[in-house]
N, C-alpha and C positions, 0 to 999 in steps of 0.2 A: 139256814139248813146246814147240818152237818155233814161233811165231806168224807167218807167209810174210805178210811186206809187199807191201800190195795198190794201196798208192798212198801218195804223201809230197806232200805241199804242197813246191810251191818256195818261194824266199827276197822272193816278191812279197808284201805288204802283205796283211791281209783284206780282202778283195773279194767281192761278189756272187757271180762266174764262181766265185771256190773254190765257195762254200757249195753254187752249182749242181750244180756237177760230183762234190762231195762226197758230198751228199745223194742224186745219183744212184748214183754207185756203192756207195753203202753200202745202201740201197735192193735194187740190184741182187746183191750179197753173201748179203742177206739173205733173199735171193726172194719179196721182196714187188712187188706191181705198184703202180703208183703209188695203185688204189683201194681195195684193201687197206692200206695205208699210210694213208689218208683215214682209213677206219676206225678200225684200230688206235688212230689219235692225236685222234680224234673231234672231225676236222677236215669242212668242209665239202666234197662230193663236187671234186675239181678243184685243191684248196689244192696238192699235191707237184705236180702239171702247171706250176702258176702259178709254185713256187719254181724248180723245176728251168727252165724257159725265161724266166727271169727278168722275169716279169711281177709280179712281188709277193715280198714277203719276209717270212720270219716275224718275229715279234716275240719277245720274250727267253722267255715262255713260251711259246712254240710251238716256239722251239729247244729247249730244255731236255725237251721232250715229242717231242719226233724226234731227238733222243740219249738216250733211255731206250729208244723202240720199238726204235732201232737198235744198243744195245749197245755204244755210242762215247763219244764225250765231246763238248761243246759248242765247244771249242778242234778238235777233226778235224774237225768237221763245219764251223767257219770258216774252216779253213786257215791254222791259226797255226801258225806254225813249228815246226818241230820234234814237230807231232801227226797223227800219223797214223790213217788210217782201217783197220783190221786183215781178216782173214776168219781169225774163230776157231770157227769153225761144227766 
């Protein structure tokens, strides 16, 4: 079965704005709300709000625990090249 590309990072460096945008639509893929999301990754109520509008970032374990809820890889969810975010639902 083919996997319908849902977004690709451009050829822009990793940036905050990917992981934002990233985490948001993979998030949104997966139909989690942002406090479900908290949950899931047994984060503090508010943690996905703060990444997604860029008030805070995770740290190397907090990504690796938001590319497990979400079924991706820690390179799609940065926006590194050539990784993309899927919807394999």
């Amino acid at each position: 079965m083919e996997i319908p590309l849902i977004w690709q990072a451009g050829p822009t460096p990793h940036n905050m704005v990917s992981l934002s945008t990233n985490l948001r639509v993979a998030r949104k893929l997966r139909g989690y709300s942002r406090d479900s999301l908290d949950k899931l990754c047994g984060f503090e109520r508010g943690t996905i709000r703060r990444y997604e509008m860029l008030e805070a970032k995770p740290n190397s374990d907090e990504l690796v625990e938001l590319s497990y809820a979400l079924h991706t890889s820690t390179d799609a969810l940065l926006g590194l090249r050539g990784n993309r975010v899927y919807d394999d639902r």
